[in-house]
PyMOL commands that place a pseudoatom at each C-alpha (Angstrom):
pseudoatom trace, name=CA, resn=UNK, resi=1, chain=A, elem=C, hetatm=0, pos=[7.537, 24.373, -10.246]
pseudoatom trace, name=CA, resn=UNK, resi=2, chain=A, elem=C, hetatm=0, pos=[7.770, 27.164, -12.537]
pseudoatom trace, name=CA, resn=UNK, resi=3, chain=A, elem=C, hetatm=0, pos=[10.413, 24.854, -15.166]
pseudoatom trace, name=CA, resn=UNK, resi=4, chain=A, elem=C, hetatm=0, pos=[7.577, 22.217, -15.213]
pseudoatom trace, name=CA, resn=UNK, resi=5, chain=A, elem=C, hetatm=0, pos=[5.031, 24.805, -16.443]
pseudoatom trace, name=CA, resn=UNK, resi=6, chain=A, elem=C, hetatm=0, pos=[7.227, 25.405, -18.928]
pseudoatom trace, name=CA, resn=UNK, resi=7, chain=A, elem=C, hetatm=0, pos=[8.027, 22.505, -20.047]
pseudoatom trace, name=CA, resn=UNK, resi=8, chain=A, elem=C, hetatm=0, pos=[3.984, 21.320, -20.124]
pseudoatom trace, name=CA, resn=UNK, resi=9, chain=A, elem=C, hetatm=0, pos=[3.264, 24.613, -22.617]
pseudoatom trace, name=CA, resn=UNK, resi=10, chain=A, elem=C, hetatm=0, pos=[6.199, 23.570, -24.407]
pseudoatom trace, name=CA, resn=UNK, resi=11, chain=A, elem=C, hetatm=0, pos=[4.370, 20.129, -25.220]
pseudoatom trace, name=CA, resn=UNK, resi=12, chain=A, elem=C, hetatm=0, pos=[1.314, 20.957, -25.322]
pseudoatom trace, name=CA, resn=UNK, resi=13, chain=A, elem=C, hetatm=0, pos=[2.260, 23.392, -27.893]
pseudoatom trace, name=CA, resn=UNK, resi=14, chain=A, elem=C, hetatm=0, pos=[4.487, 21.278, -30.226]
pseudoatom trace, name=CA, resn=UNK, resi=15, chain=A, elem=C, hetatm=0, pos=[3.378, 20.298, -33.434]
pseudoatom trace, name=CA, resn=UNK, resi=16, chain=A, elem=C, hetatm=0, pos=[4.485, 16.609, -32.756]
pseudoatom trace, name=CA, resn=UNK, resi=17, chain=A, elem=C, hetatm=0, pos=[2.020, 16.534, -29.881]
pseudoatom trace, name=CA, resn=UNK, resi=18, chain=A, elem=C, hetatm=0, pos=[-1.287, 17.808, -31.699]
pseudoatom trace, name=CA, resn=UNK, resi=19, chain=A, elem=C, hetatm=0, pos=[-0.306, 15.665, -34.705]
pseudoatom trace, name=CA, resn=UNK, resi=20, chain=A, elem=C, hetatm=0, pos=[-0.099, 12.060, -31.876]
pseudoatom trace, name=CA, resn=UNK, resi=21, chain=A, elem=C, hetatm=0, pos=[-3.454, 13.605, -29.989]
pseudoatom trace, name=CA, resn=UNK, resi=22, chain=A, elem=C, hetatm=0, pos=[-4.916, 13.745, -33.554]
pseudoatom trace, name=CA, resn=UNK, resi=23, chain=A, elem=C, hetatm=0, pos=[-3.848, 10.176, -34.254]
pseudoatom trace, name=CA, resn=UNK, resi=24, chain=A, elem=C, hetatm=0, pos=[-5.154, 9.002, -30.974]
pseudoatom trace, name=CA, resn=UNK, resi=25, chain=A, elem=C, hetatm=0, pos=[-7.909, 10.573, -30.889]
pseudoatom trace, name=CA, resn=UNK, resi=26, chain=A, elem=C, hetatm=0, pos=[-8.774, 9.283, -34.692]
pseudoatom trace, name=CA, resn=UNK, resi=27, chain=A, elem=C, hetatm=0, pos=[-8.106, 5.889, -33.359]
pseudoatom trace, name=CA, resn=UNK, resi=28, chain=A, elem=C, hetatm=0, pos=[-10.752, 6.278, -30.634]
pseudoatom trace, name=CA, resn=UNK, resi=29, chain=A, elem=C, hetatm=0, pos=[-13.169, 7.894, -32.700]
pseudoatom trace, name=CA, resn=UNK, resi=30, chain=A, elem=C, hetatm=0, pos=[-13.038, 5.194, -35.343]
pseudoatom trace, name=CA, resn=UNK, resi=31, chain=A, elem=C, hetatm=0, pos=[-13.726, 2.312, -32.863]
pseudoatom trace, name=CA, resn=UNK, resi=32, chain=A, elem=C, hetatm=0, pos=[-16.923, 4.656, -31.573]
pseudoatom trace, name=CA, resn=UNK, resi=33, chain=A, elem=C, hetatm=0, pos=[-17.827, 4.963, -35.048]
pseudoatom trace, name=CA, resn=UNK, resi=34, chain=A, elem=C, hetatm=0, pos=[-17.787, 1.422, -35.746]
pseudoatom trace, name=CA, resn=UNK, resi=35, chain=A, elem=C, hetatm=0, pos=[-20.208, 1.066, -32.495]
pseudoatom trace, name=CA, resn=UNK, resi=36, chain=A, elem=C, hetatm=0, pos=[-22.613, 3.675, -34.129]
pseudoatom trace, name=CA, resn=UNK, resi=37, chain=A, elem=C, hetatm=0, pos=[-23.102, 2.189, -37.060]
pseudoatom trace, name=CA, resn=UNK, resi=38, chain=A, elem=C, hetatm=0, pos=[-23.989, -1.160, -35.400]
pseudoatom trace, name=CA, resn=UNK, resi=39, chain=A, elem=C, hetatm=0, pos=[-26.439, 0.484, -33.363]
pseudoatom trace, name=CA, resn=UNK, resi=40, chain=A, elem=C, hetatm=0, pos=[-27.944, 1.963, -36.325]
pseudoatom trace, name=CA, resn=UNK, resi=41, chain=A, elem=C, hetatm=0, pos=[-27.771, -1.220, -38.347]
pseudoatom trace, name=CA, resn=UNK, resi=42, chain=A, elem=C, hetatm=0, pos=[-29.246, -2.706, -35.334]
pseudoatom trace, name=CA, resn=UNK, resi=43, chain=A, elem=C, hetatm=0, pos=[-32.235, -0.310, -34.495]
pseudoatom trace, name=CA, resn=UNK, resi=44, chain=A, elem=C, hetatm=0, pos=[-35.656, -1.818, -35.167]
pseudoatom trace, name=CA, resn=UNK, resi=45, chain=A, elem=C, hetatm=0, pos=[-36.430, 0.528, -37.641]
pseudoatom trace, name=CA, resn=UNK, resi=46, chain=A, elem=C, hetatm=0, pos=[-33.559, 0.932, -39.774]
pseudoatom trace, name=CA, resn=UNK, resi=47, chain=A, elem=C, hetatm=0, pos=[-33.760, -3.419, -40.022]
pseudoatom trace, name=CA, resn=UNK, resi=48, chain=A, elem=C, hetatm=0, pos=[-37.694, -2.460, -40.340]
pseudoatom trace, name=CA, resn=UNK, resi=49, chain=A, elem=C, hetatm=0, pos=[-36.948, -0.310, -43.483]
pseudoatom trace, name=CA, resn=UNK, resi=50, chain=A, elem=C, hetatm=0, pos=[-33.985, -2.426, -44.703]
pseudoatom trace, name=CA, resn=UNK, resi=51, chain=A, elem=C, hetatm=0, pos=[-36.438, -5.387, -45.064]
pseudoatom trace, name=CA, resn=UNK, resi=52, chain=A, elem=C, hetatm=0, pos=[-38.338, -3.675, -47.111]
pseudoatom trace, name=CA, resn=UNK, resi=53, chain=A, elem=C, hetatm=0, pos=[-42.209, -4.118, -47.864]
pseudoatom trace, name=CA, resn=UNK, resi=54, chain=A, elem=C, hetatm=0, pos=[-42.530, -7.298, -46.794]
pseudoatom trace, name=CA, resn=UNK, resi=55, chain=A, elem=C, hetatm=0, pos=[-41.523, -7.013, -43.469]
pseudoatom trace, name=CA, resn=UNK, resi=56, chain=A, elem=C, hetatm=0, pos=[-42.985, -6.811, -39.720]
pseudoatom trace, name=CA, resn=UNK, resi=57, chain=A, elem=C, hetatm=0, pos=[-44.045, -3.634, -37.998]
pseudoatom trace, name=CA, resn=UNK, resi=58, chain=A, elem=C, hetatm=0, pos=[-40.626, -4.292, -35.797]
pseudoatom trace, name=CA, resn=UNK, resi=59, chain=A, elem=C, hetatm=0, pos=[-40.614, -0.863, -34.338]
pseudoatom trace, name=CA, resn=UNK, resi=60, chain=A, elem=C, hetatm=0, pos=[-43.615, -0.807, -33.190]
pseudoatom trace, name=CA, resn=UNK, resi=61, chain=A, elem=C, hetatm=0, pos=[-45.139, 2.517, -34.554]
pseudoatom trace, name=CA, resn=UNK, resi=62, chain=A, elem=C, hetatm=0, pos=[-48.097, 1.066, -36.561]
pseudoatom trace, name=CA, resn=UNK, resi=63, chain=A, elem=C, hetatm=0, pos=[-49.558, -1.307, -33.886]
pseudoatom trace, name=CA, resn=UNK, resi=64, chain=A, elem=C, hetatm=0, pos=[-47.742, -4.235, -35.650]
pseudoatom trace, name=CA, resn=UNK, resi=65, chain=A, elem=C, hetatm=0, pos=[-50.008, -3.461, -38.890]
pseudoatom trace, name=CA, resn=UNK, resi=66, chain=A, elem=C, hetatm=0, pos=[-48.021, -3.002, -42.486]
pseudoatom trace, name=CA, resn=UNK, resi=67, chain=A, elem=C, hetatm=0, pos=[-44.429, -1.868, -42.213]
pseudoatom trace, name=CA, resn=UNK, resi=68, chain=A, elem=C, hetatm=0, pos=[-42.694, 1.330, -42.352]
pseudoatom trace, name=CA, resn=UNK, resi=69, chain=A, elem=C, hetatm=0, pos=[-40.656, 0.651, -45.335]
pseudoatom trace, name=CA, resn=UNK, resi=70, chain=A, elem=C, hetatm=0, pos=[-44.742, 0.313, -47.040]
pseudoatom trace, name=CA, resn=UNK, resi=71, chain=A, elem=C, hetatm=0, pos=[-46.538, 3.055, -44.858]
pseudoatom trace, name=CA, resn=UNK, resi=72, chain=A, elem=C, hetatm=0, pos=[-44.053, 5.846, -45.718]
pseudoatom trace, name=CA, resn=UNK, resi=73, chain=A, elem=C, hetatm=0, pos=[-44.156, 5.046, -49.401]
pseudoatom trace, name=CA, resn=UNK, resi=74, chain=A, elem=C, hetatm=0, pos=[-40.932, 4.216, -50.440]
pseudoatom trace, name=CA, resn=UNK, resi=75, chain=A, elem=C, hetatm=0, pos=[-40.398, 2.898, -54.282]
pseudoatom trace, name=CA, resn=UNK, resi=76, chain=A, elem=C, hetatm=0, pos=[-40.217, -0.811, -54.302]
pseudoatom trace, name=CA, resn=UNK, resi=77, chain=A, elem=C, hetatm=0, pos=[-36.459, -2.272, -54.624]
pseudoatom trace, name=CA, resn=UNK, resi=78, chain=A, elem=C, hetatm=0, pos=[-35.444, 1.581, -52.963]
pseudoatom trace, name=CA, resn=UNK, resi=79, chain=A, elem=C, hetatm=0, pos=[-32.567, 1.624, -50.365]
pseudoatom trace, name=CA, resn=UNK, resi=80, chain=A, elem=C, hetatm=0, pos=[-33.654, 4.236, -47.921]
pseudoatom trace, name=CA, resn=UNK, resi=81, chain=A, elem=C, hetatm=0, pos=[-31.571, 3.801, -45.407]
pseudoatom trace, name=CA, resn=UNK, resi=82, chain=A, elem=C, hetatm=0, pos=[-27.897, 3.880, -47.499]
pseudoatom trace, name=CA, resn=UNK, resi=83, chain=A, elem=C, hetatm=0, pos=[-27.525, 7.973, -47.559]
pseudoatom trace, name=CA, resn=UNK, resi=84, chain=A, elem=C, hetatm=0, pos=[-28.460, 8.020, -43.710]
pseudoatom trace, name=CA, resn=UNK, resi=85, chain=A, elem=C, hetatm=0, pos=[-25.847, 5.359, -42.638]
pseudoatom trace, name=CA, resn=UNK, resi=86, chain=A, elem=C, hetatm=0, pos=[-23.201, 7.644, -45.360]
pseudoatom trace, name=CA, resn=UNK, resi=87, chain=A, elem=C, hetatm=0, pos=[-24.185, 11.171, -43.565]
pseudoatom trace, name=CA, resn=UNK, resi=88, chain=A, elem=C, hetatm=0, pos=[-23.581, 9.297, -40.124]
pseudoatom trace, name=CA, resn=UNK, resi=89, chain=A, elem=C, hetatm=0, pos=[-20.204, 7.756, -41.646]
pseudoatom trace, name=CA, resn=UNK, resi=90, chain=A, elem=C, hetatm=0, pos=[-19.123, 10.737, -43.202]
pseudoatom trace, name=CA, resn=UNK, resi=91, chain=A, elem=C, hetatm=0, pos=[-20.533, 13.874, -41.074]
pseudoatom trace, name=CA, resn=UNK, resi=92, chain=A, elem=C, hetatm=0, pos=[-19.328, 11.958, -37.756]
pseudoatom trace, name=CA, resn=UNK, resi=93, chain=A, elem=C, hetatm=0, pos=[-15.395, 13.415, -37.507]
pseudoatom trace, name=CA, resn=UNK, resi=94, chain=A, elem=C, hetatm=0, pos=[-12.695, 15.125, -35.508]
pseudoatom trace, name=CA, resn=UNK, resi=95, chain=A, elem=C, hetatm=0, pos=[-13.576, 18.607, -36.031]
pseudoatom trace, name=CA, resn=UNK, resi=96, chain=A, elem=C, hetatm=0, pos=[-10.758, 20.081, -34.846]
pseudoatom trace, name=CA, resn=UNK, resi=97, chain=A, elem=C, hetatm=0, pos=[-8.142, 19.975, -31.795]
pseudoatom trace, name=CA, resn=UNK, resi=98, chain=A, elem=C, hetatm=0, pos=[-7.166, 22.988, -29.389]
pseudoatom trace, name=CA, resn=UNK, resi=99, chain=A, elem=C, hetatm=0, pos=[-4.956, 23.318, -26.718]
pseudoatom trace, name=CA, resn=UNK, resi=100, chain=A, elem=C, hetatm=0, pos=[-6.702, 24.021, -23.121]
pseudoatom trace, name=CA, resn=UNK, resi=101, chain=A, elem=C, hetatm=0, pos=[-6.368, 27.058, -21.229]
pseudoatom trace, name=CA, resn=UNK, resi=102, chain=A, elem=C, hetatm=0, pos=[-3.732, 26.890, -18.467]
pseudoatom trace, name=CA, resn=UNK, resi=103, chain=A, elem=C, hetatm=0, pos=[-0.428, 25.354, -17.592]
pseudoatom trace, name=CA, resn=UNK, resi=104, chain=A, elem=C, hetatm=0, pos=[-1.631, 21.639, -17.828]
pseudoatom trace, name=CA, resn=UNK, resi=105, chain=A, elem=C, hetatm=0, pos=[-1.243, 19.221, -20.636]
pseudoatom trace, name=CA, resn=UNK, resi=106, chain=A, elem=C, hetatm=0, pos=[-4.897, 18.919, -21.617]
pseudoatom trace, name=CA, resn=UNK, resi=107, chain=A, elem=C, hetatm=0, pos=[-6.211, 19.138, -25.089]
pseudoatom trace, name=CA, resn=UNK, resi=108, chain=A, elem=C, hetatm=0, pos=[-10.286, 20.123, -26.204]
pseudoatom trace, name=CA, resn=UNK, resi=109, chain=A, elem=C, hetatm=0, pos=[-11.004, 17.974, -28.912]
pseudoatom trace, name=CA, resn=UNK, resi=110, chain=A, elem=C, hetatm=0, pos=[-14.285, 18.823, -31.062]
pseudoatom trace, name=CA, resn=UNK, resi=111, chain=A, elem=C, hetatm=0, pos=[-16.150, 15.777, -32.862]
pseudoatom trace, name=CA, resn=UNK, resi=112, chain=A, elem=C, hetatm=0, pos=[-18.464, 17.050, -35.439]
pseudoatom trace, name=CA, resn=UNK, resi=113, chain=A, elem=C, hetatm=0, pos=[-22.043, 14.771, -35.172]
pseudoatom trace, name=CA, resn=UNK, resi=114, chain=A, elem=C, hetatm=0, pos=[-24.888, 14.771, -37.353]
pseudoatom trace, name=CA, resn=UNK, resi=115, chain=A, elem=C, hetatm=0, pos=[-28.131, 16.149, -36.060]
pseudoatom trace, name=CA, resn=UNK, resi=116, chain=A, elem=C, hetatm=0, pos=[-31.663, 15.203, -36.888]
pseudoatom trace, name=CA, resn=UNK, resi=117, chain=A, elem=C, hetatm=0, pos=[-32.172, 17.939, -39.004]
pseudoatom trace, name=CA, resn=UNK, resi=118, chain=A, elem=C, hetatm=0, pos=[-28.881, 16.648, -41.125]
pseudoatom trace, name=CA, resn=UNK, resi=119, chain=A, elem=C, hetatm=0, pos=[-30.822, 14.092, -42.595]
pseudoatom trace, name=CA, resn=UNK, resi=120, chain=A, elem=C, hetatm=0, pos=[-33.293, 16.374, -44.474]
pseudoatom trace, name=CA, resn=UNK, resi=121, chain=A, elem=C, hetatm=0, pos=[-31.918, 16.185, -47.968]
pseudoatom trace, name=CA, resn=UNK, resi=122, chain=A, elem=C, hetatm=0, pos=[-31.054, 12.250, -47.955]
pseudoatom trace, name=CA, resn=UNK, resi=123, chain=A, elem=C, hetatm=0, pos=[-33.806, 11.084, -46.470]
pseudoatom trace, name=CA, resn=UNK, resi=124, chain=A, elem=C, hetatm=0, pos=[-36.835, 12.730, -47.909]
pseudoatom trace, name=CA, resn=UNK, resi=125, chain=A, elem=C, hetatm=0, pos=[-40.642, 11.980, -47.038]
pseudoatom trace, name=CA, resn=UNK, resi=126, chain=A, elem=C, hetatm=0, pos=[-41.557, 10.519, -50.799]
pseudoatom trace, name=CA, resn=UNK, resi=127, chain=A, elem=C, hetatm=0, pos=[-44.582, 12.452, -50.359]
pseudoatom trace, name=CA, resn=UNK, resi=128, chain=A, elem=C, hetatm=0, pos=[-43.638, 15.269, -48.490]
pseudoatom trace, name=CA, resn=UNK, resi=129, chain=A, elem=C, hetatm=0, pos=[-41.177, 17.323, -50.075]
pseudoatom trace, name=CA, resn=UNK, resi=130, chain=A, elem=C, hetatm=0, pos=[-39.274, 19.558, -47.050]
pseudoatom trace, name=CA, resn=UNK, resi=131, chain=A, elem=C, hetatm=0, pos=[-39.819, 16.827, -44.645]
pseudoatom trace, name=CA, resn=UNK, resi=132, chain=A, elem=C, hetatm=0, pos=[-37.109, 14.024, -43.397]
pseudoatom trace, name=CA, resn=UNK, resi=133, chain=A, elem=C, hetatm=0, pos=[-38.358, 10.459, -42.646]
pseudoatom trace, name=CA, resn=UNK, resi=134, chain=A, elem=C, hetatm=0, pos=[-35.621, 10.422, -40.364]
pseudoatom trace, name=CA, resn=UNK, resi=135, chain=A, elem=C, hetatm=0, pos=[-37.372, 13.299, -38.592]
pseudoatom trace, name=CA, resn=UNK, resi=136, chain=A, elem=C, hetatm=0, pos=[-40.938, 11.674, -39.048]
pseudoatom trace, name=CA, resn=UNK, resi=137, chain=A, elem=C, hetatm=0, pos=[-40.133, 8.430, -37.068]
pseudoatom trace, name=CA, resn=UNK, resi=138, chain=A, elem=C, hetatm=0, pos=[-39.749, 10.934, -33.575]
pseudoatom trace, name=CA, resn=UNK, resi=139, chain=A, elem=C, hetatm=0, pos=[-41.750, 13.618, -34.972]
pseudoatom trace, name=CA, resn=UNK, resi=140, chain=A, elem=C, hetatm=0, pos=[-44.654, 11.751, -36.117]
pseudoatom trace, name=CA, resn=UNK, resi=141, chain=A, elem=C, hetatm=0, pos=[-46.184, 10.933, -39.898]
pseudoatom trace, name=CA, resn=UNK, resi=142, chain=A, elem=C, hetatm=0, pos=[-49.663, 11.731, -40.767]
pseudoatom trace, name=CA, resn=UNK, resi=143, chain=A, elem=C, hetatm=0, pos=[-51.680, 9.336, -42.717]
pseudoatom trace, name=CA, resn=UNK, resi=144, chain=A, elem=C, hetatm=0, pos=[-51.932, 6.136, -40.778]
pseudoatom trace, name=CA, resn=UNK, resi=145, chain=A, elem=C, hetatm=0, pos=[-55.886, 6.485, -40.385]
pseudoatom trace, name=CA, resn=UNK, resi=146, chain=A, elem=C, hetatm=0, pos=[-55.955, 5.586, -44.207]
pseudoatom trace, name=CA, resn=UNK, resi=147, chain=A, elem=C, hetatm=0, pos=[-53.157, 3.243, -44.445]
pseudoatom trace, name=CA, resn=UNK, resi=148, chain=A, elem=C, hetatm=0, pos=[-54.060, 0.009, -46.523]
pseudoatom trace, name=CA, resn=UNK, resi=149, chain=A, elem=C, hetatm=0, pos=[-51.241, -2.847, -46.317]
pseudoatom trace, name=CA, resn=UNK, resi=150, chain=A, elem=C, hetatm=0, pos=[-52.141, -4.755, -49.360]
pseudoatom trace, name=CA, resn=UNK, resi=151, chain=A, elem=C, hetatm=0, pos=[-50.270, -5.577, -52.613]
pseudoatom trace, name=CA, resn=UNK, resi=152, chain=A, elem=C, hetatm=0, pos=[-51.968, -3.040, -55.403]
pseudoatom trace, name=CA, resn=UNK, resi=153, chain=A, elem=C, hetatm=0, pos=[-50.526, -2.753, -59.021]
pseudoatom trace, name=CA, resn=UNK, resi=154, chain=A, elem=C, hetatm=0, pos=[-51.176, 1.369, -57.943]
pseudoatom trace, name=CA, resn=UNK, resi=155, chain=A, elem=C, hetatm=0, pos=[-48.825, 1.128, -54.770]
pseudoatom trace, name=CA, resn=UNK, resi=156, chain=A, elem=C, hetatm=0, pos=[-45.450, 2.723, -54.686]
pseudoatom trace, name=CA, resn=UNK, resi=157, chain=A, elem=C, hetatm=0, pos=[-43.816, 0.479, -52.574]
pseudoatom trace, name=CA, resn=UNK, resi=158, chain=A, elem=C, hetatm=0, pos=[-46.039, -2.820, -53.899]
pseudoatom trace, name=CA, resn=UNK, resi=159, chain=A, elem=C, hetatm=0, pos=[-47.448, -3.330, -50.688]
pseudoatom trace, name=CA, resn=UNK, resi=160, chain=A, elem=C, hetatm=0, pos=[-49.361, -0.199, -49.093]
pseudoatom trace, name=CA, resn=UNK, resi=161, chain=A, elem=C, hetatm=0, pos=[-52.209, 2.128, -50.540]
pseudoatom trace, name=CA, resn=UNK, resi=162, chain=A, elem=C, hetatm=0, pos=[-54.034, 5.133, -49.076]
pseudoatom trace, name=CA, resn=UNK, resi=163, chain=A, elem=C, hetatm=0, pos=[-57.806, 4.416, -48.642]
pseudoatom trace, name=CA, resn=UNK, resi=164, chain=A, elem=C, hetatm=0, pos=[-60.118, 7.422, -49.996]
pseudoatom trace, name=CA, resn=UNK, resi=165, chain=A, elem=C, hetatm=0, pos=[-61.725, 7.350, -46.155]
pseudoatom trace, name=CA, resn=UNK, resi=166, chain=A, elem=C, hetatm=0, pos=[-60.669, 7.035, -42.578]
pseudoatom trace, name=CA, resn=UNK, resi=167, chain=A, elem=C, hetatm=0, pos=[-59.831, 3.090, -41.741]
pseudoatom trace, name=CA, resn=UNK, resi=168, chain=A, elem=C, hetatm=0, pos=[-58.991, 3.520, -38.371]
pseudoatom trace, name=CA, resn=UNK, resi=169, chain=A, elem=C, hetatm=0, pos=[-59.171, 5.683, -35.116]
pseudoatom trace, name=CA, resn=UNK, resi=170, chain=A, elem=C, hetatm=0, pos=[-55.085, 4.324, -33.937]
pseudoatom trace, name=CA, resn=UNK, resi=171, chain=A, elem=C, hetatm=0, pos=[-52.180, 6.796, -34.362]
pseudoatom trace, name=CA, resn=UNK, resi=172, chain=A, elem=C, hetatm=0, pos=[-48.783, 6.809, -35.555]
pseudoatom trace, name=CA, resn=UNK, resi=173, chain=A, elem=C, hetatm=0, pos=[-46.445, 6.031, -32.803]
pseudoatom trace, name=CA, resn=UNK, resi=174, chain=A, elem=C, hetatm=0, pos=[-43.440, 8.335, -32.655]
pseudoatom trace, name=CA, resn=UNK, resi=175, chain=A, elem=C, hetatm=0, pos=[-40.581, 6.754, -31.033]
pseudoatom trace, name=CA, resn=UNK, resi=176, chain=A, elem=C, hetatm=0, pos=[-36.564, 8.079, -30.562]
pseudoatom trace, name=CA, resn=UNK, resi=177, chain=A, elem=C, hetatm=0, pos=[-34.992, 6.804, -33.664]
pseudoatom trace, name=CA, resn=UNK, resi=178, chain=A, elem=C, hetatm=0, pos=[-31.854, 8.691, -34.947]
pseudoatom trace, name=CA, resn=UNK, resi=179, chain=A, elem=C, hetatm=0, pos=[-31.910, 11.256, -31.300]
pseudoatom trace, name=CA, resn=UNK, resi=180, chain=A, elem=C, hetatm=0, pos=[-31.475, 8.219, -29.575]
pseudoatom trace, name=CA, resn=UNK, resi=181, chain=A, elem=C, hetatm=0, pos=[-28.543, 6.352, -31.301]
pseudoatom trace, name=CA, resn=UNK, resi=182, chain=A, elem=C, hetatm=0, pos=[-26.733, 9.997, -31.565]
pseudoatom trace, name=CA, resn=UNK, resi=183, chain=A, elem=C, hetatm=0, pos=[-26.948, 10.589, -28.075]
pseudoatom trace, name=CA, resn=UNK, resi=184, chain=A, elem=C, hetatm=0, pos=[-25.567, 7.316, -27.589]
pseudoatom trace, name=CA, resn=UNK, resi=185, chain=A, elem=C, hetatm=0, pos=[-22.732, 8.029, -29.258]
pseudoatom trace, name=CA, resn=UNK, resi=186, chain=A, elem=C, hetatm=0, pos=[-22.125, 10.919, -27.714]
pseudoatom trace, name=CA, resn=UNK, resi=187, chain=A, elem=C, hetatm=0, pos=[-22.397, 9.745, -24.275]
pseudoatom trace, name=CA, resn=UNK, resi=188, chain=A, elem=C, hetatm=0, pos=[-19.580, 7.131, -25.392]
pseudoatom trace, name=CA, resn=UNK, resi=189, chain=A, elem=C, hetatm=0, pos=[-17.237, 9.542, -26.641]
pseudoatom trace, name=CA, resn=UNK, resi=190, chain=A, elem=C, hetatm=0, pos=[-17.532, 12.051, -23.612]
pseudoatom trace, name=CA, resn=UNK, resi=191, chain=A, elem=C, hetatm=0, pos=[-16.706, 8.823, -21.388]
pseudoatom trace, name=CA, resn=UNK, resi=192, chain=A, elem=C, hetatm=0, pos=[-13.189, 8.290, -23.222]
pseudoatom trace, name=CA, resn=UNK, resi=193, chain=A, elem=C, hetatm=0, pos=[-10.409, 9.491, -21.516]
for i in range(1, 193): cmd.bond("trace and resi %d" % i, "trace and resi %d" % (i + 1))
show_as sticks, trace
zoom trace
């Protein structure tokens, strides 16, 4: 019994071994990555955004009236959503691989994942410096009371204005946005073996 704890420290302590649990493990994260990224391409409000000022309330968060890509104020022809899907491509990586306590053969691996918060400098409000609209889609974003979805020479985006009064008594709807398709993502990778 003794030689075979031996012999598992001995390979779980060899540089060959980290370097193939590092390939693996790449491997695996890779084909989880690939999965994010779909879900994020696929969310209703990334497609909502990507569509631009034209499109359909597809999330859901103005009652079906205007579009996010219009209410948040975006500058027509702008690409919001490329520096969110490069922080997700780029911050999402093996951060590093230990051995595990005891005899066995086990190895902690530590994936680094964007939070929320991550997307504060690529994904500013337009109109709200300090503030994410990454963060505003579950946090909420104030305004929607005298939101105008109309084509204006004035408007940022070409399709929405801000009236000088209150329009409307309805809310922003906050929904899980960029929480949801992280935890996702992390419930995938914890289920690898």
């Amino acid at each position: 019994m003794a030689n075979l704890k031996i012999i598992a420290k001995k390979i779980k302590n060899s540089p060959k071994t980290i370097k193939k649990v590092r390939e693996i493990a790449e491997r695996q994260l890779n084909k989880e990555k690939v999965r994010l990224l779909e879900n994020f391409e696929s969310h209703a409000v990334t497609r909502e955004i990507m569509s631009g000022p034209n499109s359909e309330n597809l999330s859901g968060t103005l009652a079906g009236y205007g579009n996010l890509f219009s209410f948040i104020g975006f500058d027509e022809g702008a690409n919001p959503i490329s520096p969110v899907r490069r922080i997700l491509s780029q911050m999402t990586r093996i951060r590093n691989i230990r051995r595990a306590a005891g005899n066995n053969a086990r190895m902690n691996i530590k994936v680094q994942v964007p939070s929320v918060e991550d997307f504060r400098d690529v994904a500013p409000m337009p109109w709200e410096p300090g503030r994410s609209w990454v963060e505003g889609i579950e946090r909420g974003i104030s305004g929607f009371s005298y939101y105008i979805n109309s084509s204006r020479p004035s408007s940022r985006s070409g399709k929405g204005i801000q009236a000088d009064r209150r329009l409307r008594v309805m809310a922003y709807r906050n929904i899980k946005y960029m929480s949801e398709i992280i935890r996702k993502f992390a419930k995938n990778l914890k289920s690898l073996k």
